[in-house]
C-alpha positions as CSV (number, residue, x, y, z in Angstrom):
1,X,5.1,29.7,-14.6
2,X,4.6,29.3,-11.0
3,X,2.8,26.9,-9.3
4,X,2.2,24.7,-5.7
5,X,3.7,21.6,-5.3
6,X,3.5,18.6,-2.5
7,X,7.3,17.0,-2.1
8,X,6.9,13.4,0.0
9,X,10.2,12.8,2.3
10,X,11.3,16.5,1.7
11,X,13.3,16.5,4.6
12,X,16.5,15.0,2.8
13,X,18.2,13.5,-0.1
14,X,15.6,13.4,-3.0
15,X,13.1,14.6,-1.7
16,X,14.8,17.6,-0.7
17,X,16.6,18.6,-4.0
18,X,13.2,18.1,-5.6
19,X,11.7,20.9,-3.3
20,X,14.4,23.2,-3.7
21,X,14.4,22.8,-7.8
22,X,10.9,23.9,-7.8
23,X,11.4,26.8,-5.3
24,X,14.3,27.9,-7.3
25,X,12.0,28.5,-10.6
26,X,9.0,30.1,-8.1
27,X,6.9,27.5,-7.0
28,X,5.3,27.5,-3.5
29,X,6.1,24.2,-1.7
30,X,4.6,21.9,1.0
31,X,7.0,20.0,2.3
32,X,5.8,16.5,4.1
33,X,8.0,14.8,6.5
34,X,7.6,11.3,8.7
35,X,10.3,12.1,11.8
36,X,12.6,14.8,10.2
37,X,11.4,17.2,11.1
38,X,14.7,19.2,11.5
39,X,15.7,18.5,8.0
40,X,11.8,19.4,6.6
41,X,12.5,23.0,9.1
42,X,15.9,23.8,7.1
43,X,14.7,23.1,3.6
44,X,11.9,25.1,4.4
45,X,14.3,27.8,5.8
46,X,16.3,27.3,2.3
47,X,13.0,27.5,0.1
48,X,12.0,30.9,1.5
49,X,14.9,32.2,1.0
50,X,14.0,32.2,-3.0
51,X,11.1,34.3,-2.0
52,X,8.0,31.3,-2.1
53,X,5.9,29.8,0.6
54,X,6.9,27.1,2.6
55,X,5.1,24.7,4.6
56,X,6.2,21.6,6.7
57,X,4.0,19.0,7.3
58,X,4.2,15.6,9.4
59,X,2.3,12.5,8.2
60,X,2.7,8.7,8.7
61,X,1.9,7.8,5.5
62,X,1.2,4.0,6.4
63,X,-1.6,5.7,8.4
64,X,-4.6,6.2,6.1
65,X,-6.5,9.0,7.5
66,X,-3.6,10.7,7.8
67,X,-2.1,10.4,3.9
68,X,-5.6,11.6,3.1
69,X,-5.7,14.6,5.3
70,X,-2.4,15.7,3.8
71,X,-3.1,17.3,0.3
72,X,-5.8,19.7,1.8
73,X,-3.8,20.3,4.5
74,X,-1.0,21.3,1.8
75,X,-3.3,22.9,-0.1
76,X,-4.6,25.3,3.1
77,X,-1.2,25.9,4.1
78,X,0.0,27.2,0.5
């Protein structure tokens, strides 16, 4: 099964090992960042390499309007 998936804080610990489980069994992922963005880059560098999409996103996620914007933005991007 293969599918798209939105990982929150994917630019280390957690978050990060969550992105790159799903990549590993074929899932497209969107990975969202606050300020790292280098780590959200490399992850995405690392999820590619299993042959899915990647996308980085930045969002403040105290900021309303922009936690909202965030799963079409995902969406468009995958």
């Amino acid at each position: 099964m293969t599918g798209k998936a939105l990982i929150t804080g994917a630019g280390h610990r957690l978050g990060r090992e969550m992105a790159l489980y799903l990549a590993a069994r074929g899932h497209d992922v969107a990975l969202h960042y606050a300020t790292n963005a280098q780590g959200a880059e490399a992850a995405a560098a690392q999820i590619r390499a299993f042959g899915v999409k990647a996308a980085v996103l930045q969002a403040d996620l105290l900021n309303e309007a922009a936690t909202e914007a965030l799963v079409p933005a995902a969406a468009a991007a995958l």
